[in-house]
C-alpha positions as CSV (number, residue, x, y, z in Angstrom):
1,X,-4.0,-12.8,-6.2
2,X,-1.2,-10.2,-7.8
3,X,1.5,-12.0,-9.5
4,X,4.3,-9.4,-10.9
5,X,7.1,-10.8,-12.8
6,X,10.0,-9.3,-14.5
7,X,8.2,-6.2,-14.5
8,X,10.5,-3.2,-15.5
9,X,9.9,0.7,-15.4
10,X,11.6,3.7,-17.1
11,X,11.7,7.2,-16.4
12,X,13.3,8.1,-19.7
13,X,16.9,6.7,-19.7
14,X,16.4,5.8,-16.1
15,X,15.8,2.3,-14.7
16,X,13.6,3.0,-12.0
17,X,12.8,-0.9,-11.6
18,X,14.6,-3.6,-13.0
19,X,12.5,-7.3,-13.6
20,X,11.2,-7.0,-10.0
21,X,9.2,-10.3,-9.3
22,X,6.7,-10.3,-6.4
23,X,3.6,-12.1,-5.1
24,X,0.8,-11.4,-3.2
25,X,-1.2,-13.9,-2.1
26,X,-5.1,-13.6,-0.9
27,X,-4.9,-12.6,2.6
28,X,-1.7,-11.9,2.7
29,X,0.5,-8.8,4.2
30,X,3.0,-8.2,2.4
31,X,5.7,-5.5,2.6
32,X,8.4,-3.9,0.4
33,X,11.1,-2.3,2.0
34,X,14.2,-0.5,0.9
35,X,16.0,2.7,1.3
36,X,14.9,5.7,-0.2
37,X,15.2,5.9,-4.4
38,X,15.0,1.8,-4.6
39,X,11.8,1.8,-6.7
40,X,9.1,1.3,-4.2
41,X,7.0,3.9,-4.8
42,X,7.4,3.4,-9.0
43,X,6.1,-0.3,-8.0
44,X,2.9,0.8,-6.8
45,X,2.1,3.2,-9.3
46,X,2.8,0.8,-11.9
47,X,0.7,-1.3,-10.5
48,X,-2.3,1.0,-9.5
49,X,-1.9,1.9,-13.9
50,X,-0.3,5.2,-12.7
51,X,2.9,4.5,-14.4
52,X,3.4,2.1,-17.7
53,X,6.0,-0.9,-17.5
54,X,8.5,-0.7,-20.5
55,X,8.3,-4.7,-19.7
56,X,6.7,-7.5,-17.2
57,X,3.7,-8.7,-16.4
58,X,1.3,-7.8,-14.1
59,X,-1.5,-10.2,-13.2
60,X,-4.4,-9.5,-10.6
61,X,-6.9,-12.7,-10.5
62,X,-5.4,-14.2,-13.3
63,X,-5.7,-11.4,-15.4
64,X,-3.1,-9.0,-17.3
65,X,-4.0,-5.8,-15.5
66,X,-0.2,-4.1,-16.5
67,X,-1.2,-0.7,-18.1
68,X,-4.5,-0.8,-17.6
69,X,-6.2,2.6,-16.4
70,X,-6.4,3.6,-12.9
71,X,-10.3,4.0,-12.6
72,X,-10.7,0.6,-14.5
73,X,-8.3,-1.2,-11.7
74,X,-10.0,0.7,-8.4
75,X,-13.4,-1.1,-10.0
76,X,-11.4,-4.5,-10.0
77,X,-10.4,-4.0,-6.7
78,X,-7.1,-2.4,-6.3
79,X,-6.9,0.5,-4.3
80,X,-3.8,2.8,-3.8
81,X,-3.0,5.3,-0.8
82,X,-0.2,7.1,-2.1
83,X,3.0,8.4,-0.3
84,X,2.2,11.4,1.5
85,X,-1.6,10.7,1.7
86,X,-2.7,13.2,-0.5
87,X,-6.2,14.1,0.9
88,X,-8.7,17.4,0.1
89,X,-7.3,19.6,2.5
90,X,-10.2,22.1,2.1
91,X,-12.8,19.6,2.3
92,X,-14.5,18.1,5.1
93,X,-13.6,14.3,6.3
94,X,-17.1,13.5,5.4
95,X,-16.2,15.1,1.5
96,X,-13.4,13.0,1.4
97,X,-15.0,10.1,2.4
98,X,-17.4,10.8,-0.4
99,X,-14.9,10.9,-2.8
100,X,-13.9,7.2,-2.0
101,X,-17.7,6.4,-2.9
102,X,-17.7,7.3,-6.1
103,X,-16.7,4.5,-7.9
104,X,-19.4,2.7,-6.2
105,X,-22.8,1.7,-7.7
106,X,-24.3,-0.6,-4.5
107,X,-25.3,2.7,-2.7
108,X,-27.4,0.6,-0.4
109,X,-24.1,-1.1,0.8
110,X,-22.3,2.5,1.0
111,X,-23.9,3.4,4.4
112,X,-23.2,0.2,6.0
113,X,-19.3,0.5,4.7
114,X,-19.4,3.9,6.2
115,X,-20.4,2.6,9.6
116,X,-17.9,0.1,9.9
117,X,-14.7,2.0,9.1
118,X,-15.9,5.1,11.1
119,X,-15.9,2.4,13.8
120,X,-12.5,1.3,12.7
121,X,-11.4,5.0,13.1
122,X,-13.4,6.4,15.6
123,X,-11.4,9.8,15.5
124,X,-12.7,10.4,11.9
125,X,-16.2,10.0,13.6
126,X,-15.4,12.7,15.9
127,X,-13.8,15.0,13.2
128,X,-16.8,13.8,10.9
129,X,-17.9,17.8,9.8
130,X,-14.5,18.9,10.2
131,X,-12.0,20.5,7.6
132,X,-9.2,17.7,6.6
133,X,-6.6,20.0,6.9
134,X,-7.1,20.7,10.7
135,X,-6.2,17.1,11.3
136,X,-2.8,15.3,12.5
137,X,-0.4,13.6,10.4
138,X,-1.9,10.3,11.6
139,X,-5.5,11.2,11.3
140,X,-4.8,12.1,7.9
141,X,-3.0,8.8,7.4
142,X,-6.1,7.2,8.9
143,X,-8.4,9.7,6.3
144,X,-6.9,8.0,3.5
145,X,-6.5,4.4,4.4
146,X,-10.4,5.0,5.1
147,X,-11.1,6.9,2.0
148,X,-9.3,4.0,-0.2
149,X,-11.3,1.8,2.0
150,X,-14.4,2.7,0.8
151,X,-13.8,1.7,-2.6
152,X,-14.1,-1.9,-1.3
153,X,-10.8,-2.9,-2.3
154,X,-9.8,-6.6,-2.6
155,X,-6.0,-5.4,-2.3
156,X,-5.2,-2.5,-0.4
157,X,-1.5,-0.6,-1.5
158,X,0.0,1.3,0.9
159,X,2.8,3.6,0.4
160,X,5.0,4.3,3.7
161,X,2.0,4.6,6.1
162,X,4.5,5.4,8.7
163,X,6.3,8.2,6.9
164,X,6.2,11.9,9.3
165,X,4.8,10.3,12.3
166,X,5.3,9.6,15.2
167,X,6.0,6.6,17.0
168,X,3.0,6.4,18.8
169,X,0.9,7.3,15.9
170,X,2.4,5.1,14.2
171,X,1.7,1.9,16.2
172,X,-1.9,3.2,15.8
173,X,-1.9,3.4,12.2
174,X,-0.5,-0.3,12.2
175,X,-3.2,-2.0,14.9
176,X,-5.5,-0.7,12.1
177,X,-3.8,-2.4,9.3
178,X,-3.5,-5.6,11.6
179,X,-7.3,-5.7,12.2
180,X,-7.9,-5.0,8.2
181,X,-5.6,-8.0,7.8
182,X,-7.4,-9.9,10.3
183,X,-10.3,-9.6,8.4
184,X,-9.6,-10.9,5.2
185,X,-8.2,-7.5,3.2
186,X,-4.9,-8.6,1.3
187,X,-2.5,-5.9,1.9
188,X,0.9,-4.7,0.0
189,X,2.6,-1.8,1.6
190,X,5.9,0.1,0.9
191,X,8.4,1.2,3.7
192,X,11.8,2.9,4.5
193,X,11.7,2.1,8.0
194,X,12.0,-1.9,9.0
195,X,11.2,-1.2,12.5
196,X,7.4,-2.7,12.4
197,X,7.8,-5.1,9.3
198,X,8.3,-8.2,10.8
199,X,5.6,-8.0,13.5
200,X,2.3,-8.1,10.4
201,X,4.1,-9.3,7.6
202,X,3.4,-12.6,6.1
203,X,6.3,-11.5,3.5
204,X,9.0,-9.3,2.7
205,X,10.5,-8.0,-0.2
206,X,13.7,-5.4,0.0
207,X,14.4,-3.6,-2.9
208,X,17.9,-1.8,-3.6
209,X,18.3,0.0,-6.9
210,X,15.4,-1.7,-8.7
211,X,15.9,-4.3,-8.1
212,X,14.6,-7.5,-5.2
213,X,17.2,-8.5,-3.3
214,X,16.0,-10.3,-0.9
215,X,12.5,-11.8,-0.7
216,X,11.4,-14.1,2.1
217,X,8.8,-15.2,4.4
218,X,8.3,-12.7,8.0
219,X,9.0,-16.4,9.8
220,X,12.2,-16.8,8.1
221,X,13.7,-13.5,8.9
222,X,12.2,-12.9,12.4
223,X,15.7,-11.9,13.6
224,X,15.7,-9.0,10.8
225,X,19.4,-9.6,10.2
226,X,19.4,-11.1,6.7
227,X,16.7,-8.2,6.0
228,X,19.0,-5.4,7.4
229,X,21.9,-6.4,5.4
230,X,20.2,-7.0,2.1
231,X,18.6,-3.4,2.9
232,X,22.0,-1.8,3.7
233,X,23.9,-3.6,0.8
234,X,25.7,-6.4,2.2
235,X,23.7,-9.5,1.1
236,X,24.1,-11.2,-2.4
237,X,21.1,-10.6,-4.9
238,X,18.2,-12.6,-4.8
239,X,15.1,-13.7,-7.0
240,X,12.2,-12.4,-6.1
């Protein structure tokens, strides 16, 4: 489904990712991890058309999507939830719901999507007519993942889901993803912390300086000792 390959990013002088190669195949889950500053925030932007490659190639179905523009890729499928969730604080839930919507043209299908992921997240339900800013860390986690939802993504990006909550929370936020998964959405999601990788990932990928060093299926490193050491430094370079 997405098919990245030497794919290189600049901030000025600075490599931020350096001919990164990773795949994502339909219904998969797969996860990039690596300490903070590796590049796996600058990986999803690029690929959401946030952020331009200086060079690579990024295919989605086939098709060169690198540098293409954000509101073009949501409308091919891709949907992004960014680090830090970035929702309308002022608004209600049901307002930024409604902002996930508007890329949409089937209306008829909106109210039936709308249903569903309320169901999903029954707390957003409850907080339906309520001001987004009044909610938790993890119900705004949950806001966004259902906001980005609504789009109808064919590949949901997630960027630290986990990051500021707590544990508890946060095995809530991922028995969501695992149901999404369950149902068919292909997911790609960045995290710092390896603590829940292995238990929903079909695939890993950890990412040091810009760079994959490591990249291997959740079966093959279902002790999480290959994965630690490539995260902390102490494993060779690999090809993604």
């Amino acid at each position: 489904m997405l098919e990245i390959s030497d794919l290189t990013v600049r901030y000025g002088k600075l490599t931020a990712l350096d001919q990164v190669g990773i795949r994502v195949g339909q219904g998969e889950a797969v996860f990039v991890v690596g300490p903070n500053g590796a590049g796996k925030s600058t990986l999803l932007k690029t690929v959401a058309g946030l952020l331009r490659p200086a060079r690579g190639r990024i295919d989605f179905d086939g098709q060169p999507v690198g540098g293409g523009a954000p509101e073009r890729l949501c409308r091919q499928g891709l949907a992004l939830v960014p680090e830090g969730r970035h929702i309308f604080r002022t608004l209600s839930v049901e307002e930024n719901l409604l902002v996930g919507m508007m890329i949409r043209r089937d209306r008829a299908a909106v109210k039936d999507d709308l249903e569903r992921i309320l169901g999903l997240f029954p707390i957003l339900r409850d907080r339906f007519r309520g001001v987004a800013g009044n909610l938790s860390g993890g119900e705004q986690q949950q806001l966004a993942i259902a906001r980005a939802l609504l789009q109808r993504p064919r590949l949901l990006m997630i960027d630290e889901p986990s990051l500021g909550l707590a544990p508890l929370v946060i095995d809530q936020v991922y028995a969501s993803l695992r149901a999404l998964n369950a149902d068919g959405l292909t997911l790609l999601v960045v995290e710092q912390s390896t603590a829940r990788v292995l238990d929903l990932a079909t695939r890993v990928y950890v990412l040091r300086s810009g760079k994959v060093v490591l990249a291997d299926t959740a079966e093959a490193l279902a002790t999480g000792v290959a994965m630690e050491e490539a995260y902390f430094g102490y494993a060779g370079q690999a090809n993604g």
